[in-house]
C-alpha angles and dihedrals in degrees: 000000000000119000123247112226099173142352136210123229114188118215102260094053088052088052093047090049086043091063093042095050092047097043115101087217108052110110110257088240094060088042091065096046095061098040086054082046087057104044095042088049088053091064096262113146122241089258097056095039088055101040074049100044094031093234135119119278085228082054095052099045083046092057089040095053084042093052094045083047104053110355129237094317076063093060086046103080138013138277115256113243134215109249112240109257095223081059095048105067120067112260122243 
């Protein structure tokens, strides 16, 4: 996994994160994610974006690398997740 030292946020995705963080209606977790998005894009390190935001470091590097993947519609929904294979099969 390469390390992200820094990431660059145009100004129309600041603006867009701006509004989502400001708006009284965005979901917290995407809250979050754009406020991890600005700060990182201001030159602030992992460690001090988490200890800021409250979140993990591993958190933070995993919505950056989110956010340089697939922009801000990528901070916008989840991950879909396998399913567990115990759960999987039908029980007995």
């Amino acid at each position: 996994m390469g390390k992200i030292e820094r990431i660059e946020v145009p100004a129309a995705d600041r603006e867009r994160l701006e509004g989502l963080v400001r708006d009284r209606n965005t979901p917290q977790k995407v809250v979050w994610r754009a406020r991890i998005v600005l700060l990182s894009g201001e030159g602030i390190g992992a460690v001090a974006v988490a200890d800021t935001v409250g979140k993990s470091v591993l958190t933070v590097r995993r919505w950056r690398r989110r956010y340089r993947d697939q922009g801000v519609e990528g901070l916008l929904k989840d991950a879909t997740r396998r399913r567990a294979e115990s759960r999987c099969r039908p029980r007995q």
